[in-house]
C-alpha positions in Angstrom: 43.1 84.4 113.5 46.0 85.9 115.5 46.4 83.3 118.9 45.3 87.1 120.9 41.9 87.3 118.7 41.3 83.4 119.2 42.1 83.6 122.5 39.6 86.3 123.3 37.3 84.5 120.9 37.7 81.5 123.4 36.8 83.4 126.7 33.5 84.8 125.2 32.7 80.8 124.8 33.0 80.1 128.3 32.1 83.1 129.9 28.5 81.7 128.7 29.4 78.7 130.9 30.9 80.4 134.4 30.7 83.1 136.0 35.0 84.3 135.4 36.7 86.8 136.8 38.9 90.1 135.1 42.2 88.6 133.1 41.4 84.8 133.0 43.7 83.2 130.8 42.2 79.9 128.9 44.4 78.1 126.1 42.4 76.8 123.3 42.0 73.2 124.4 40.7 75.4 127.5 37.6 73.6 128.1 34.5 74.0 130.6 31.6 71.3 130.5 28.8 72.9 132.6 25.8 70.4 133.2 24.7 72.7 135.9 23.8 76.5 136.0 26.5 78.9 134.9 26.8 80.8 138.6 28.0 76.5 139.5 31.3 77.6 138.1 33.4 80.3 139.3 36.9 81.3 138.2 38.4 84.3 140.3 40.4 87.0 138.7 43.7 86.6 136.9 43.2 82.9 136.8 45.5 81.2 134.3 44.1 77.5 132.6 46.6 76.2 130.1 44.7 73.5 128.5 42.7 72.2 131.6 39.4 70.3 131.7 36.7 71.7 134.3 33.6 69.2 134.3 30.7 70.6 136.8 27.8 67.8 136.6 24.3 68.7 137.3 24.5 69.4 141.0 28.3 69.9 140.8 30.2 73.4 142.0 33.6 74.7 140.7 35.1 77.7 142.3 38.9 78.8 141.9 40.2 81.8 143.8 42.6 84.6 142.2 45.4 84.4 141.0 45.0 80.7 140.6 47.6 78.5 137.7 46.3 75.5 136.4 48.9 73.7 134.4 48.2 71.8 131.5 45.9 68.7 131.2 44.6 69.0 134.5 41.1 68.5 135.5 39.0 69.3 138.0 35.6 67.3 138.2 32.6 67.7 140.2 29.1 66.1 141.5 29.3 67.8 144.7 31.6 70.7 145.1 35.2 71.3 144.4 36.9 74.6 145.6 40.5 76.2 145.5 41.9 78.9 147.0 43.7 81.9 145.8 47.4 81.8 144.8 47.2 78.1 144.2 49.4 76.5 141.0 48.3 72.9 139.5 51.1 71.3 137.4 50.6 69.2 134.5 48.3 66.4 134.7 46.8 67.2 137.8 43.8 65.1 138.7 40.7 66.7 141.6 37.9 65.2 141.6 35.2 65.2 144.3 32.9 62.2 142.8 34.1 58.1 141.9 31.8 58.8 138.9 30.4 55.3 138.2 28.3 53.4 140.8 30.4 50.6 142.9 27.5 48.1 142.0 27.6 45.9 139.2 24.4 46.2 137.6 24.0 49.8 138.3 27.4 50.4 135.7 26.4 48.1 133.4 22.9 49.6 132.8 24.6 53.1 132.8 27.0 51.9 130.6 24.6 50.1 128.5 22.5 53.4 128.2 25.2 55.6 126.8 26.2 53.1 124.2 23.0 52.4 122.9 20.6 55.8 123.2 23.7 58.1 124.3 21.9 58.3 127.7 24.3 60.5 130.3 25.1 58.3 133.4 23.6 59.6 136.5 26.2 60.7 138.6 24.1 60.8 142.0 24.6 56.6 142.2 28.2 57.5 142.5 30.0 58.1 145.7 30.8 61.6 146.0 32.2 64.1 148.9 33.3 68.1 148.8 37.3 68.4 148.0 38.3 71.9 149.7 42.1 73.1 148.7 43.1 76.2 150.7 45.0 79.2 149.4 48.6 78.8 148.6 48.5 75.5 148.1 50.6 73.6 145.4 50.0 70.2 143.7 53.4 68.5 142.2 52.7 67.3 138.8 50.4 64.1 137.9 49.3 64.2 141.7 45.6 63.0 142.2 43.1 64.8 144.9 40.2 62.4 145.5 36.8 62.7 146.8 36.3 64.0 150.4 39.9 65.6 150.7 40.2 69.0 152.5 44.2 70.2 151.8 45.8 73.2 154.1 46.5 76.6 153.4 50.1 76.8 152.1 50.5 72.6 151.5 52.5 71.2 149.0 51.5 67.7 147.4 54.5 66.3 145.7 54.2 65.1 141.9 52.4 61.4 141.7 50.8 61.8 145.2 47.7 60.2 145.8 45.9 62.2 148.0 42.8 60.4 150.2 42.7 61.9 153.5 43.0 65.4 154.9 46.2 67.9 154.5 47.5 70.0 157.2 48.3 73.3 156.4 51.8 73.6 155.7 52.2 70.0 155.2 54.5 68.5 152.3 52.7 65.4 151.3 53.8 62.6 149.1 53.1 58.9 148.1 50.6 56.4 147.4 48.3 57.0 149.5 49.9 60.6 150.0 51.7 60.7 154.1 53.4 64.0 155.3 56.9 64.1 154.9 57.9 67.4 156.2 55.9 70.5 158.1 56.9 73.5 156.7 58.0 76.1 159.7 55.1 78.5 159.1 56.5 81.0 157.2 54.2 83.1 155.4 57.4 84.4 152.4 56.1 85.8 149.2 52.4 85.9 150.0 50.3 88.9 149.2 
């Protein structure tokens, strides 16, 4: 199968699992886990994911504006809701996530845990902590950064590789560090945007 066949192939797959817009690019190892409804997922048009992960649980929403690049590796994973604005690039290895996942008590991982090993049993994700993550338009996020839950970031922010990011970004703010602190406001300057 020629990699534009397999490729088209690839996008009928997940077009059964979001609703995507005109020219989305997937990669093969493309993949979309959709324990929701399919309208939970949006991808906007000419949306490029080079071997990312979305994962939308059952009361989870995805959406990604146009003209979005998500690099590969990355993933994006959400309870609550997770959204991106147009014109945005994710390097490699890029980590958003609006949910901790696992429950902080004890006994409520262990019997989770316990569950899936034994009958296969899905945790349930509402015992987690979990808070919307909004990322405005224009907005880039350096390589290996992490976006946790709760985190709105700026229109036209930058979030340097290895970040950590736990608290709001200003817009036009360069961000960097564990946890992520601004290190420069850009002037304002609006170059290149369309």
């Amino acid at each position: 199968m020629t990699r534009s066949l397999a490729a088209a192939y690839r996008r009928g797959r997940l077009v059964r699992l979001a609703v995507i817009g005109s020219h989305f690019q997937p990669t093969f190892r493309t993949t979309i886990r959709n324990d929701a409804s399919r309208q939970a997922v949006r991808i906007g048009d000419h949306v490029g994911v080079l071997d990312g992960e979305l994962i939308c649980y059952p009361k989870g929403h995805i959406a990604i504006g146009d003209h979005s690049w998500i690099s590969l590796r990355a993933q994006i994973i959400s309870a609550v809701s997770v959204s991106i604005g147009s014109h945005c690039i994710l390097a490699r290895d890029v980590y958003i996530s609006d949910t901790n996942e696992h429950p902080l008590d004890s006994a409520a991982r262990r019997r989770q845990t316990v569950a899936f090993l034994e009958r296969g049993s899905q945790p349930d994700r509402t015992e987690a902590a979990a808070s919307p993550v909004s990322i405005g338009s224009d907005v880039w996020i350096g390589e290996r950064a992490i976006i946790l839950k709760g985190v709105t970031i700026g229109d036209g922010a930058v979030v340097a590789a290895g970040a950590v990011v736990t608290k709001a970004v200003p817009a036009g703010a360069i961000v960097a560090g564990n946890p992520a602190r601004i290190v420069k406001q850009l002037d304002g300057a609006k170059e290149g945007r369309t």
